[in-house]
mmCIF file of the protein (N, C-alpha, C, O) and its ligand, coordinates in Angstrom:
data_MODEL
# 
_entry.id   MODEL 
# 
loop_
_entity.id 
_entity.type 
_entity.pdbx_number_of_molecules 
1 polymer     1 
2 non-polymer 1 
# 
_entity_poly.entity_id                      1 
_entity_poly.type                           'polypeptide(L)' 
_entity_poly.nstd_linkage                   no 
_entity_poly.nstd_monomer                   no 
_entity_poly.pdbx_seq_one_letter_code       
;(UNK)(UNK)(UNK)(UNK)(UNK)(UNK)(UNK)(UNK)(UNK)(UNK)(UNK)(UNK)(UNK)(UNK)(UNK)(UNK)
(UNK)(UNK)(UNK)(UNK)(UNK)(UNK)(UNK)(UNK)(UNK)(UNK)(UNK)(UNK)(UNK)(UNK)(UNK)(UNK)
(UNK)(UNK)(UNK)(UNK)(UNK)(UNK)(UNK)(UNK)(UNK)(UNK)(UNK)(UNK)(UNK)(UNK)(UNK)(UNK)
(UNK)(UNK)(UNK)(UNK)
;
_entity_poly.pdbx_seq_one_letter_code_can   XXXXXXXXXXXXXXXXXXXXXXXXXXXXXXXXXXXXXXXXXXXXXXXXXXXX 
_entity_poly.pdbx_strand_id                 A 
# 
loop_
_entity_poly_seq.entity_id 
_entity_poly_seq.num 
_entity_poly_seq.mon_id 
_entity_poly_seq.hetero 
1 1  UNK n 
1 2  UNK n 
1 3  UNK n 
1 4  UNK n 
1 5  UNK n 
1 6  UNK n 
1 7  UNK n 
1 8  UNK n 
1 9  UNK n 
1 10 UNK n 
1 11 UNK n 
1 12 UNK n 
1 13 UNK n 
1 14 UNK n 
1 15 UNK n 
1 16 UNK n 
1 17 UNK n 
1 18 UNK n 
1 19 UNK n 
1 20 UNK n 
1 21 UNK n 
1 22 UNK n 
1 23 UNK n 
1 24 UNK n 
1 25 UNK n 
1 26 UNK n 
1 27 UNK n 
1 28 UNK n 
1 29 UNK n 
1 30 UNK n 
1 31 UNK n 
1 32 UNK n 
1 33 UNK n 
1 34 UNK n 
1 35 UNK n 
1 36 UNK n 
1 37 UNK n 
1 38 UNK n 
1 39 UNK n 
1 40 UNK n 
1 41 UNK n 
1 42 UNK n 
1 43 UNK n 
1 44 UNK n 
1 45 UNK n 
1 46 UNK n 
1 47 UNK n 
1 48 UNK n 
1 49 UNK n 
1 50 UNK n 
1 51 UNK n 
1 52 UNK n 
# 
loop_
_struct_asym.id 
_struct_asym.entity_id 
A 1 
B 2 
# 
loop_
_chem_comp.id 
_chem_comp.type 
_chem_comp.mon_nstd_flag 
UNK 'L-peptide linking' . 
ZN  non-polymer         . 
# 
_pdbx_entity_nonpoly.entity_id   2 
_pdbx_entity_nonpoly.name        ? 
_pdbx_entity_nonpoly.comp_id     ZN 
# 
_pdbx_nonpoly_scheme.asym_id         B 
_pdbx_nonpoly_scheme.entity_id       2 
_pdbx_nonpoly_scheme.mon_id          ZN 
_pdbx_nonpoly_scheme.ndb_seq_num     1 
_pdbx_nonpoly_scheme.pdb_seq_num     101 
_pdbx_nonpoly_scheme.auth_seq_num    101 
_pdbx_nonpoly_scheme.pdb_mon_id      ZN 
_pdbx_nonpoly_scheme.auth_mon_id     ZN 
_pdbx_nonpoly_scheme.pdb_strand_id   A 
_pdbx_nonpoly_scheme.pdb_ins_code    . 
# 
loop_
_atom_site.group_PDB 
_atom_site.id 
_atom_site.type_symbol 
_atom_site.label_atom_id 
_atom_site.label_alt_id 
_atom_site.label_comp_id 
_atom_site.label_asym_id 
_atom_site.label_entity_id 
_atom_site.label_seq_id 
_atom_site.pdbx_PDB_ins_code 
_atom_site.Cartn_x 
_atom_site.Cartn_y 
_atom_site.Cartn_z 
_atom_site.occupancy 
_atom_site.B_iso_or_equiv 
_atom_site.pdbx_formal_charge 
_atom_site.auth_seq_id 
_atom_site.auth_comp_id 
_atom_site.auth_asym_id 
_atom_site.auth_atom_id 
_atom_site.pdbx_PDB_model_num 
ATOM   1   N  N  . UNK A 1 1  ? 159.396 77.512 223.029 1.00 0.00 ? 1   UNK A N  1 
ATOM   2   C  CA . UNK A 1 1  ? 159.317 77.889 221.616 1.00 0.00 ? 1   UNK A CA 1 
ATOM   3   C  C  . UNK A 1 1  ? 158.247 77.045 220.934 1.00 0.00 ? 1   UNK A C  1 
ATOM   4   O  O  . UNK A 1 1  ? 158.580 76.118 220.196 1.00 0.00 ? 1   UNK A O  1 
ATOM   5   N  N  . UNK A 1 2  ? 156.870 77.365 221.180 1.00 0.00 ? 2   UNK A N  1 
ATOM   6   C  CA . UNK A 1 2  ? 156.200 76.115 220.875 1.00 0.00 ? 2   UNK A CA 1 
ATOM   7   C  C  . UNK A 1 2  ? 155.232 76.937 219.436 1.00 0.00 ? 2   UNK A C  1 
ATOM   8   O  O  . UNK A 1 2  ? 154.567 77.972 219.483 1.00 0.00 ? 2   UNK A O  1 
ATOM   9   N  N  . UNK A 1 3  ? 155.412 76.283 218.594 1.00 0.00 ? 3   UNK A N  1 
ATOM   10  C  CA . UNK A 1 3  ? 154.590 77.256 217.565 1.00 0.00 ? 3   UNK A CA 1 
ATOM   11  C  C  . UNK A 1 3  ? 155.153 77.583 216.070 1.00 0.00 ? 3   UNK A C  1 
ATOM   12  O  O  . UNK A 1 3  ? 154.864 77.597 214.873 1.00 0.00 ? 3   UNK A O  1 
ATOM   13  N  N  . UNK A 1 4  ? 156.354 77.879 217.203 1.00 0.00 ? 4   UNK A N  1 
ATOM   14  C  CA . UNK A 1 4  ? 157.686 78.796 216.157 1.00 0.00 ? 4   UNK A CA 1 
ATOM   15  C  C  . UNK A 1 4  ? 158.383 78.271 215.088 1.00 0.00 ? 4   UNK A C  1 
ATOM   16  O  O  . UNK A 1 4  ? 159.493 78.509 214.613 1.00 0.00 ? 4   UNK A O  1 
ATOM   17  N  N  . UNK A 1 5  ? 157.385 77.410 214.779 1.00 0.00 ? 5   UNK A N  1 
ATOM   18  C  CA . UNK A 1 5  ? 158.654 76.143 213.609 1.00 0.00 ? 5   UNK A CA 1 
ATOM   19  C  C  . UNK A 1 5  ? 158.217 77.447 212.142 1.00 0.00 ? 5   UNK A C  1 
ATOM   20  O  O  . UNK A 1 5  ? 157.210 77.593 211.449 1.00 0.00 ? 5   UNK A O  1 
ATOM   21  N  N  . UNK A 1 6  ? 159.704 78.250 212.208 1.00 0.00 ? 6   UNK A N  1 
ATOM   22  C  CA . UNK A 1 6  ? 160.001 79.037 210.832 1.00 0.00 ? 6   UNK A CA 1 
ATOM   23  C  C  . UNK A 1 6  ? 160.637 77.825 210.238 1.00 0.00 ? 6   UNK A C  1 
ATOM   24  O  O  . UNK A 1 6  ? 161.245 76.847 210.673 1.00 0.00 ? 6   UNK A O  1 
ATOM   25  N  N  . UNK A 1 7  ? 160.076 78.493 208.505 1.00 0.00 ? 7   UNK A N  1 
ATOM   26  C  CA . UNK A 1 7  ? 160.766 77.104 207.746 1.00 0.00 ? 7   UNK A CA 1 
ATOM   27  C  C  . UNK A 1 7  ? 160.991 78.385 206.661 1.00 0.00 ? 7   UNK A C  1 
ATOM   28  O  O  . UNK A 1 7  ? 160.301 79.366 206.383 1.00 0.00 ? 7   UNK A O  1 
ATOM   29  N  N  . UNK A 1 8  ? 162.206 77.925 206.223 1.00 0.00 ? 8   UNK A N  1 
ATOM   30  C  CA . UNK A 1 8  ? 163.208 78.820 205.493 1.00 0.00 ? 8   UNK A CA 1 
ATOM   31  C  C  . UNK A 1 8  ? 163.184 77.897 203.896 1.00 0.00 ? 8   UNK A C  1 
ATOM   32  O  O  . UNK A 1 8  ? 163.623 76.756 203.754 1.00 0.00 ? 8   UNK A O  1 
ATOM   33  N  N  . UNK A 1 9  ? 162.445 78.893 202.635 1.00 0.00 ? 9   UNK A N  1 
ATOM   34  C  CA . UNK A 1 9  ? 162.956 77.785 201.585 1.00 0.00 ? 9   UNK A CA 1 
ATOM   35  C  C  . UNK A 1 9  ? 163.138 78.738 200.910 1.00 0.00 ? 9   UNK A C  1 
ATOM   36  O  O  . UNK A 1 9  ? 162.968 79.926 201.184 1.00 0.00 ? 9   UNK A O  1 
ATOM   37  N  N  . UNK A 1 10 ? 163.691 77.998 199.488 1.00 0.00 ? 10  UNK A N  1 
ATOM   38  C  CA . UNK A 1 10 ? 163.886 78.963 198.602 1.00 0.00 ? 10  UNK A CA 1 
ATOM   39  C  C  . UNK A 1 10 ? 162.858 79.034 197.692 1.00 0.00 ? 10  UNK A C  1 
ATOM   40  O  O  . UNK A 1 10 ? 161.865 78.306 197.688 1.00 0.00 ? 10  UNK A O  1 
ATOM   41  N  N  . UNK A 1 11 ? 163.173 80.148 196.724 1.00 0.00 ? 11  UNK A N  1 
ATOM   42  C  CA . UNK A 1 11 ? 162.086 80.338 195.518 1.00 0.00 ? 11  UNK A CA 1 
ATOM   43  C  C  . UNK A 1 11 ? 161.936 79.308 194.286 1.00 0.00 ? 11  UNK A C  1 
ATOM   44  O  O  . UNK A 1 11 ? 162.971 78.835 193.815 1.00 0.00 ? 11  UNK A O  1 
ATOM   45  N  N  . UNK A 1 12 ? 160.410 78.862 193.627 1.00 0.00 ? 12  UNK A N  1 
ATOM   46  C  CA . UNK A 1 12 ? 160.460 77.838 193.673 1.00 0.00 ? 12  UNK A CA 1 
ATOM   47  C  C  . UNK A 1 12 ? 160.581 78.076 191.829 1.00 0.00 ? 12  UNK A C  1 
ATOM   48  O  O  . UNK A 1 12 ? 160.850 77.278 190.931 1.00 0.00 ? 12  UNK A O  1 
ATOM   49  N  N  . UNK A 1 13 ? 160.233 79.594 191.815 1.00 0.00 ? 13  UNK A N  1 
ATOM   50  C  CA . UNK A 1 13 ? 159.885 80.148 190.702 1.00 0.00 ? 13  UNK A CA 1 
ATOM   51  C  C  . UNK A 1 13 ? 161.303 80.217 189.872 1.00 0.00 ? 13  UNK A C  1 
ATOM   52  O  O  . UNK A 1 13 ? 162.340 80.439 190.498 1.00 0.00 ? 13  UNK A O  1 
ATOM   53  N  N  . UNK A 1 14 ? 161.329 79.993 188.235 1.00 0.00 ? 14  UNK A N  1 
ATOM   54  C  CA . UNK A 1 14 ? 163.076 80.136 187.873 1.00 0.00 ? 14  UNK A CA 1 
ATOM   55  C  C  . UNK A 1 14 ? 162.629 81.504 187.183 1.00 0.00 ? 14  UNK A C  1 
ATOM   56  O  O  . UNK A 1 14 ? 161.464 81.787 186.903 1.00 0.00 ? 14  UNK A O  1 
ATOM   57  N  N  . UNK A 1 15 ? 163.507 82.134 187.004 1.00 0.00 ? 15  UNK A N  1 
ATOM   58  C  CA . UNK A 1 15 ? 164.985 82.419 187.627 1.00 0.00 ? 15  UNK A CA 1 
ATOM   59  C  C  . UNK A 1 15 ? 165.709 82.949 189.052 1.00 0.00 ? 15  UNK A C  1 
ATOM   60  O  O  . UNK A 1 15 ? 166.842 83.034 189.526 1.00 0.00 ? 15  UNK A O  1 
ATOM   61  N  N  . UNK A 1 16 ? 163.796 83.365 189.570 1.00 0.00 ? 16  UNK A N  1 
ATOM   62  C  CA . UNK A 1 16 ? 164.267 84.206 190.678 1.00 0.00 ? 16  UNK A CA 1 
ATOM   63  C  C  . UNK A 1 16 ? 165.174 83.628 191.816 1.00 0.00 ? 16  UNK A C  1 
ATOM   64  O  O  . UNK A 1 16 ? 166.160 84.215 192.260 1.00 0.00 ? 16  UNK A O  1 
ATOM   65  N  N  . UNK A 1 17 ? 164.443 81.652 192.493 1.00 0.00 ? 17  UNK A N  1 
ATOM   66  C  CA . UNK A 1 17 ? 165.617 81.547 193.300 1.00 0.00 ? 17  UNK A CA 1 
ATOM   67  C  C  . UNK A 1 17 ? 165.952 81.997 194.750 1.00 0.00 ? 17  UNK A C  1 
ATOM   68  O  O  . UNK A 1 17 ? 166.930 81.575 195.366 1.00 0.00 ? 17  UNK A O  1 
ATOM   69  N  N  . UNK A 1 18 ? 165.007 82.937 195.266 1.00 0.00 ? 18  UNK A N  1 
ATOM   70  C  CA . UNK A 1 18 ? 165.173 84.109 196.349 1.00 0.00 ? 18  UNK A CA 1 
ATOM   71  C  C  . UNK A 1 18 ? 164.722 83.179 197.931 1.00 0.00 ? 18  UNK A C  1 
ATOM   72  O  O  . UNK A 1 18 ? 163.713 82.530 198.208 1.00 0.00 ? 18  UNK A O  1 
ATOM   73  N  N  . UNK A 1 19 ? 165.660 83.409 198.528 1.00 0.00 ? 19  UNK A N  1 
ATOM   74  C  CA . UNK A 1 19 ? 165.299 82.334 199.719 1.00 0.00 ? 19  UNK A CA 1 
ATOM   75  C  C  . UNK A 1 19 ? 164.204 83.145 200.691 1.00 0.00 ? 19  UNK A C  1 
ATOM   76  O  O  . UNK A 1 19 ? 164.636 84.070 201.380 1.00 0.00 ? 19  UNK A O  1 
ATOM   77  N  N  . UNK A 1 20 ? 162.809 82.801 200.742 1.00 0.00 ? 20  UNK A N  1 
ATOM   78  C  CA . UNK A 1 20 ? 162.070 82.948 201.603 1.00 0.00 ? 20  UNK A CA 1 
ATOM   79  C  C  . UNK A 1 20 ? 161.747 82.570 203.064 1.00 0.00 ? 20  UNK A C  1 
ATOM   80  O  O  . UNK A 1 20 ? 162.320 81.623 203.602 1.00 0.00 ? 20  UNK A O  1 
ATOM   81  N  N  . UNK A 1 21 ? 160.902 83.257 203.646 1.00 0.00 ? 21  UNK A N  1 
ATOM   82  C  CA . UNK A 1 21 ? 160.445 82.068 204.906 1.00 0.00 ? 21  UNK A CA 1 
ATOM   83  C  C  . UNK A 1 21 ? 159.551 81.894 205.082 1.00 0.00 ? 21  UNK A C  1 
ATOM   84  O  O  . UNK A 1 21 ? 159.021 82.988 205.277 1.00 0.00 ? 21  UNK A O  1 
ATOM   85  N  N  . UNK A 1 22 ? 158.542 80.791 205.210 1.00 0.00 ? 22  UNK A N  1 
ATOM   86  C  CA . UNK A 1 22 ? 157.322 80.504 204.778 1.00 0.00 ? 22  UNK A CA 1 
ATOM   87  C  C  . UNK A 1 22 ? 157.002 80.762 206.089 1.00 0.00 ? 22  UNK A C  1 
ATOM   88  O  O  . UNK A 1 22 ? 157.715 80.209 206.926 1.00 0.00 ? 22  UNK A O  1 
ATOM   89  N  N  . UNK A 1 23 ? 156.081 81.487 206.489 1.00 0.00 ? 23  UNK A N  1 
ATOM   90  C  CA . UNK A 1 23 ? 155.055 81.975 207.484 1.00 0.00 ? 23  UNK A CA 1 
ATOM   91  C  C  . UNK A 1 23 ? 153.260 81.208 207.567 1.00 0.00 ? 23  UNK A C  1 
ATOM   92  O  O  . UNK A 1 23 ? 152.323 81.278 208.361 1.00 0.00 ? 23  UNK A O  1 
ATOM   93  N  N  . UNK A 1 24 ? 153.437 80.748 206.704 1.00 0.00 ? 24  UNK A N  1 
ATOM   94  C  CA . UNK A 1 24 ? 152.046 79.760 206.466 1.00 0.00 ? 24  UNK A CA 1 
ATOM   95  C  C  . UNK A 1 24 ? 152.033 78.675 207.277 1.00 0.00 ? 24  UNK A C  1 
ATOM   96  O  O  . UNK A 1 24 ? 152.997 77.911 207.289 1.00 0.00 ? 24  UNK A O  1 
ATOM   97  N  N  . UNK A 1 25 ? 150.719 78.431 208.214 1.00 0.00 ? 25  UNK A N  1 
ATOM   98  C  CA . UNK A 1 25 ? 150.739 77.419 208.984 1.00 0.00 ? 25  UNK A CA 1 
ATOM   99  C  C  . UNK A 1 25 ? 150.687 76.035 208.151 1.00 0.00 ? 25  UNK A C  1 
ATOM   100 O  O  . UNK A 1 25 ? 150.205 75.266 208.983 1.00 0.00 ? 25  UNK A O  1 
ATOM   101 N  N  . UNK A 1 26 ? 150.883 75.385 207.130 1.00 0.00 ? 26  UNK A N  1 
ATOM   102 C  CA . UNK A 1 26 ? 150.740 74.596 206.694 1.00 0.00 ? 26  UNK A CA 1 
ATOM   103 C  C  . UNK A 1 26 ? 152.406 74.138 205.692 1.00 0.00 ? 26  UNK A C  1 
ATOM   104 O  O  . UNK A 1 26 ? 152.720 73.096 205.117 1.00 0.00 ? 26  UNK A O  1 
ATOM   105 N  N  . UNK A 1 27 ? 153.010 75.218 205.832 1.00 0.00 ? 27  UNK A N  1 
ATOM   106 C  CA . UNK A 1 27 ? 154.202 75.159 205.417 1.00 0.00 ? 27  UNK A CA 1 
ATOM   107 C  C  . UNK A 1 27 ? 153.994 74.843 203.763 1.00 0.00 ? 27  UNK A C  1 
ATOM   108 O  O  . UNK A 1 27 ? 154.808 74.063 203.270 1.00 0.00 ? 27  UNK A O  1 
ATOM   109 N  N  . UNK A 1 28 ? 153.217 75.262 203.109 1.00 0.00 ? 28  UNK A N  1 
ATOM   110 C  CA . UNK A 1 28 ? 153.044 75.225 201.525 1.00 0.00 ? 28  UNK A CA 1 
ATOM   111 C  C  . UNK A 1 28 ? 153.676 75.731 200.972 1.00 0.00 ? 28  UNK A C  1 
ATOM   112 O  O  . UNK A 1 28 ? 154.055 75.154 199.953 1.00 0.00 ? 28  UNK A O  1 
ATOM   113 N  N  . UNK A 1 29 ? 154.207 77.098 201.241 1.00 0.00 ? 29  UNK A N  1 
ATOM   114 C  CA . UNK A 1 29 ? 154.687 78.401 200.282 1.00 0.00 ? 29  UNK A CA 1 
ATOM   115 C  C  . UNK A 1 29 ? 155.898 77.848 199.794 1.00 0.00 ? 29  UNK A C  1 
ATOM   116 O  O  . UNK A 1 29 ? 156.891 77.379 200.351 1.00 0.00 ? 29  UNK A O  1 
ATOM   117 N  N  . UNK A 1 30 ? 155.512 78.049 198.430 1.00 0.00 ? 30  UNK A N  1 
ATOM   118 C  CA . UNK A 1 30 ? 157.041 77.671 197.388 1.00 0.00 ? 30  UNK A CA 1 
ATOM   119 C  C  . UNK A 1 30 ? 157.513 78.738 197.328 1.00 0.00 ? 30  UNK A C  1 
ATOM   120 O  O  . UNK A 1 30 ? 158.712 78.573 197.553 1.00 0.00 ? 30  UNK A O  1 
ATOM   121 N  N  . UNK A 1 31 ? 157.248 80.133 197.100 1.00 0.00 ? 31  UNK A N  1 
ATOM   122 C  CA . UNK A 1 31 ? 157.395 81.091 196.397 1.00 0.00 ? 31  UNK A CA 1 
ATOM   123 C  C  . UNK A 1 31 ? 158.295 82.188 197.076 1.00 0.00 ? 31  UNK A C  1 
ATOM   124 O  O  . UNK A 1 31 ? 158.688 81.736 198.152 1.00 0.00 ? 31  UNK A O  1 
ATOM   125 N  N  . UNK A 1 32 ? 158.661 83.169 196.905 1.00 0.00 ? 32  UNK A N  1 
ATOM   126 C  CA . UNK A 1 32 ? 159.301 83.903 197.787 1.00 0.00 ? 32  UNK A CA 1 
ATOM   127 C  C  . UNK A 1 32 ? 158.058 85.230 197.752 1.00 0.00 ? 32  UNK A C  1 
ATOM   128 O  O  . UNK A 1 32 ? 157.953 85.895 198.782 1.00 0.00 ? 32  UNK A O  1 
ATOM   129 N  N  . UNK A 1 33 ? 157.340 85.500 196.804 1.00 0.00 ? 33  UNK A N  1 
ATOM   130 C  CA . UNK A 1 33 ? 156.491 86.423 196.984 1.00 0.00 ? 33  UNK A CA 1 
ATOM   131 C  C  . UNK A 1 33 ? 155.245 85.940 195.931 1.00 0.00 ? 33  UNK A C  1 
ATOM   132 O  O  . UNK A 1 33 ? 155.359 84.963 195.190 1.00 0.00 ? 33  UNK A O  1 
ATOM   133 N  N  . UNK A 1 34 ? 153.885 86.907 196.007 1.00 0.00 ? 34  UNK A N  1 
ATOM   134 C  CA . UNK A 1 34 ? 152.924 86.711 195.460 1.00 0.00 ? 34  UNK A CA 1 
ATOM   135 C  C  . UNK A 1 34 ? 153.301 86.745 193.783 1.00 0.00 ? 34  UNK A C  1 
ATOM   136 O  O  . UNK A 1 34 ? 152.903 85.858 193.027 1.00 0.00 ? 34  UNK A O  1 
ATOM   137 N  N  . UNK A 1 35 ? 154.061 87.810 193.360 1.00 0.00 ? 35  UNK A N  1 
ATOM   138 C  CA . UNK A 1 35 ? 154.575 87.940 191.957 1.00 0.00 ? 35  UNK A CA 1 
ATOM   139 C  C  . UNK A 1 35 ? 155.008 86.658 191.643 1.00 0.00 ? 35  UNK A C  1 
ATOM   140 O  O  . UNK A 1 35 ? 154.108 85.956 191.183 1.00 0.00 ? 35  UNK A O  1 
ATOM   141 N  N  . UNK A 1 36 ? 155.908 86.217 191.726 1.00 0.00 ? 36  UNK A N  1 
ATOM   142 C  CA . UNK A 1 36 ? 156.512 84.848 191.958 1.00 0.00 ? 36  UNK A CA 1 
ATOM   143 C  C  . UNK A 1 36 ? 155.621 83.490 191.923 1.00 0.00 ? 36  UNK A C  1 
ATOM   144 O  O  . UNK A 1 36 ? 156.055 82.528 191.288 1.00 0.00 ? 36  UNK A O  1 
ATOM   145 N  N  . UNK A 1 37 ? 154.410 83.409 192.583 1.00 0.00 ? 37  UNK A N  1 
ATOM   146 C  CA . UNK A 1 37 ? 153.957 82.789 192.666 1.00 0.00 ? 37  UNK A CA 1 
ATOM   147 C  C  . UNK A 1 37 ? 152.403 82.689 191.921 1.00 0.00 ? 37  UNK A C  1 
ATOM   148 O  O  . UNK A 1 37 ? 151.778 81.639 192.070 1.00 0.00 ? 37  UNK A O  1 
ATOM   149 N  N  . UNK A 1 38 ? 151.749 83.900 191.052 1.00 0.00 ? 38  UNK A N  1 
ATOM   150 C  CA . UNK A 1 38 ? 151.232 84.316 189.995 1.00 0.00 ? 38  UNK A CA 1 
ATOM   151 C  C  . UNK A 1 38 ? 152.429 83.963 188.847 1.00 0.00 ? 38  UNK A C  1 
ATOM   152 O  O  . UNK A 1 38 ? 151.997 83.470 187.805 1.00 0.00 ? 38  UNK A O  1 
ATOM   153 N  N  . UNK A 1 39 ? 153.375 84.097 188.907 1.00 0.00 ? 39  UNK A N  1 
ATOM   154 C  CA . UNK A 1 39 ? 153.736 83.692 187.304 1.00 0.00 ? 39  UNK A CA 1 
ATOM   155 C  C  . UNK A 1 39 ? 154.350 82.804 186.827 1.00 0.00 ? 39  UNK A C  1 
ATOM   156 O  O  . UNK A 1 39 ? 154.731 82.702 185.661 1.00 0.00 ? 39  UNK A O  1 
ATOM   157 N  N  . UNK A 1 40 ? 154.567 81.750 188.104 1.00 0.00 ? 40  UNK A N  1 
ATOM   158 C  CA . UNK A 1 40 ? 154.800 80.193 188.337 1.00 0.00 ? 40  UNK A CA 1 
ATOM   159 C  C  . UNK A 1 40 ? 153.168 79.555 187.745 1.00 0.00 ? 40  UNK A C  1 
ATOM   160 O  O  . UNK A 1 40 ? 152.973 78.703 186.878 1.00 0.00 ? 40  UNK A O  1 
ATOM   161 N  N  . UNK A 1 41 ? 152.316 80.202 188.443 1.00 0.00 ? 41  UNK A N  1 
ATOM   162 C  CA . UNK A 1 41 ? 150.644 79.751 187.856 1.00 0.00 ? 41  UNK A CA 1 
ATOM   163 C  C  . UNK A 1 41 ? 150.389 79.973 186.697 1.00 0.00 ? 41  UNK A C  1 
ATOM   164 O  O  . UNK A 1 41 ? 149.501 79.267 186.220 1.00 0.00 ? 41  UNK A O  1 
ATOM   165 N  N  . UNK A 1 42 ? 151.038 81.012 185.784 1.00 0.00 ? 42  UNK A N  1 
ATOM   166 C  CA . UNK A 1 42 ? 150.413 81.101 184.441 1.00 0.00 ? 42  UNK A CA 1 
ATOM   167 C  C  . UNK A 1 42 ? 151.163 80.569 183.866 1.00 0.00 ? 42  UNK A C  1 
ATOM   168 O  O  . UNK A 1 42 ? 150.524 80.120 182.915 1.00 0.00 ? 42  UNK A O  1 
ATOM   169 N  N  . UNK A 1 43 ? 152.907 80.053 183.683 1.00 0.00 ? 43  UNK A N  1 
ATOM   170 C  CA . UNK A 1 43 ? 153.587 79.177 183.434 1.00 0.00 ? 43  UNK A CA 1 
ATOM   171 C  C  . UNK A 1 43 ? 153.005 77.631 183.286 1.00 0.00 ? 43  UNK A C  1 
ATOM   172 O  O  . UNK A 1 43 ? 153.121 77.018 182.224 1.00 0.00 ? 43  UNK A O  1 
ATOM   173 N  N  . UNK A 1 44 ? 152.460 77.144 184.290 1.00 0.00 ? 44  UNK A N  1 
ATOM   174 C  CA . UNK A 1 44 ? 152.162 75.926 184.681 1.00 0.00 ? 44  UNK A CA 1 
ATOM   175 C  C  . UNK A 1 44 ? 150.530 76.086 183.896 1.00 0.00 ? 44  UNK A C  1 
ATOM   176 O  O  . UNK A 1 44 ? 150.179 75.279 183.035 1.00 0.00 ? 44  UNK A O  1 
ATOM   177 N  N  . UNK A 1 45 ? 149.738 77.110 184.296 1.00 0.00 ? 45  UNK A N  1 
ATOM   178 C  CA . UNK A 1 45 ? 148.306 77.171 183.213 1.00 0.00 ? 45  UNK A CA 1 
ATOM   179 C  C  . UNK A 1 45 ? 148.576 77.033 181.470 1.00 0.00 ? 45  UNK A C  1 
ATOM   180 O  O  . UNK A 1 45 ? 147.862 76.548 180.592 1.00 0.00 ? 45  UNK A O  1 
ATOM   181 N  N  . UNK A 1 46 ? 150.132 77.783 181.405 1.00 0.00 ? 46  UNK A N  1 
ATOM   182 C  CA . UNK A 1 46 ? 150.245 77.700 179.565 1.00 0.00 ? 46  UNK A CA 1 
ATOM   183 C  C  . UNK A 1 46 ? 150.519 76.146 179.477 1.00 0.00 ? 46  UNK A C  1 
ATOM   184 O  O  . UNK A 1 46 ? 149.932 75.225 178.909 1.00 0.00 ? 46  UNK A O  1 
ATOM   185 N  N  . UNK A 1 47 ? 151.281 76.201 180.012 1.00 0.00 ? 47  UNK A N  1 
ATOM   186 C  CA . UNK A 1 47 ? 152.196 74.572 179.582 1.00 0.00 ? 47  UNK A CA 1 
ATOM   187 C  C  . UNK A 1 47 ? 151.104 73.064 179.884 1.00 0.00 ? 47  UNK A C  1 
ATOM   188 O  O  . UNK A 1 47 ? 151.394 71.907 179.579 1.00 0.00 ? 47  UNK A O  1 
ATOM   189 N  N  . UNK A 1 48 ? 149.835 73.541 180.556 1.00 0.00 ? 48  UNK A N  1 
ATOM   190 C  CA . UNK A 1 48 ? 148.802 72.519 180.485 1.00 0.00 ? 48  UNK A CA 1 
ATOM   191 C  C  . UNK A 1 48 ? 148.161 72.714 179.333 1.00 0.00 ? 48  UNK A C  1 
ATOM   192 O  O  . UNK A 1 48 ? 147.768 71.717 178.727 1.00 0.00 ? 48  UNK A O  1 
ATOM   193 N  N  . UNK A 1 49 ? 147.945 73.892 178.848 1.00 0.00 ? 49  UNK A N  1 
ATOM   194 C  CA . UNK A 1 49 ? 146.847 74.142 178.077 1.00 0.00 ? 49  UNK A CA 1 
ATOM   195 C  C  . UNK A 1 49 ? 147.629 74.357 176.218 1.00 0.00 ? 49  UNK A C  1 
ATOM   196 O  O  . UNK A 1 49 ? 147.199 74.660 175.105 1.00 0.00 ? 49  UNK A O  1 
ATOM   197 N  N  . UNK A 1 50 ? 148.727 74.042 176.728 1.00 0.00 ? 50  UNK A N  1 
ATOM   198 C  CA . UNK A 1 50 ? 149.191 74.262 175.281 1.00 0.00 ? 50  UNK A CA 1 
ATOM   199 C  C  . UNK A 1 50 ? 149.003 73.748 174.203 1.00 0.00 ? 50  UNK A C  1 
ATOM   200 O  O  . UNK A 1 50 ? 148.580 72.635 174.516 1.00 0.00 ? 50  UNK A O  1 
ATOM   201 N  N  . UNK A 1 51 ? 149.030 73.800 173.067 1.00 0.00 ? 51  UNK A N  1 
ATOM   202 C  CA . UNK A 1 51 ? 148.766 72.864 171.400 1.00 0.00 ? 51  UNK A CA 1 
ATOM   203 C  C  . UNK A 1 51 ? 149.838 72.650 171.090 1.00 0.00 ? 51  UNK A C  1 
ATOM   204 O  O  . UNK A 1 51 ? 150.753 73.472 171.025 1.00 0.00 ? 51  UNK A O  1 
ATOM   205 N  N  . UNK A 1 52 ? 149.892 71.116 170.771 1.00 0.00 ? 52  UNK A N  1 
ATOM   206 C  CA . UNK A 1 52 ? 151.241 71.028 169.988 1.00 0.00 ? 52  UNK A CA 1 
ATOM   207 C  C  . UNK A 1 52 ? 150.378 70.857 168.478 1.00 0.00 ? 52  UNK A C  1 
ATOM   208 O  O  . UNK A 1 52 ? 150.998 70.738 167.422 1.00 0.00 ? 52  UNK A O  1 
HETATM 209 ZN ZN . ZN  B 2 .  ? 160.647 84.534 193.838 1.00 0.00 2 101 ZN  A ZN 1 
# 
């Protein structure tokens, strides 16, 4: 089984939560899908760029 290290996480995005399995050789993926992980980015782009 040399290769095969599946890594099982969950979604990193709130509310969704959705347990994924990261297929990425680098084991990065927070997200459970691309949606998810586009609107974790514009979340995190507002909340840098915001005015108080
Ligand atoms: Zn998700």
């Amino acid at each position: 089984m040399a290769g095969g290290a599946d890594r099982f996480g969950v979604c990193a995005a709130d509310p969704c939560r959705a347990p994924y399995l990261d297929r990425t050789r680098a084991g990065r993926q927070r997200f459970c899908c691309e949606l998810c992980n586009n609107r974790a980015a514009a979340a995190a782009y507002r909340s840098r760029t915001r005015r108080s």
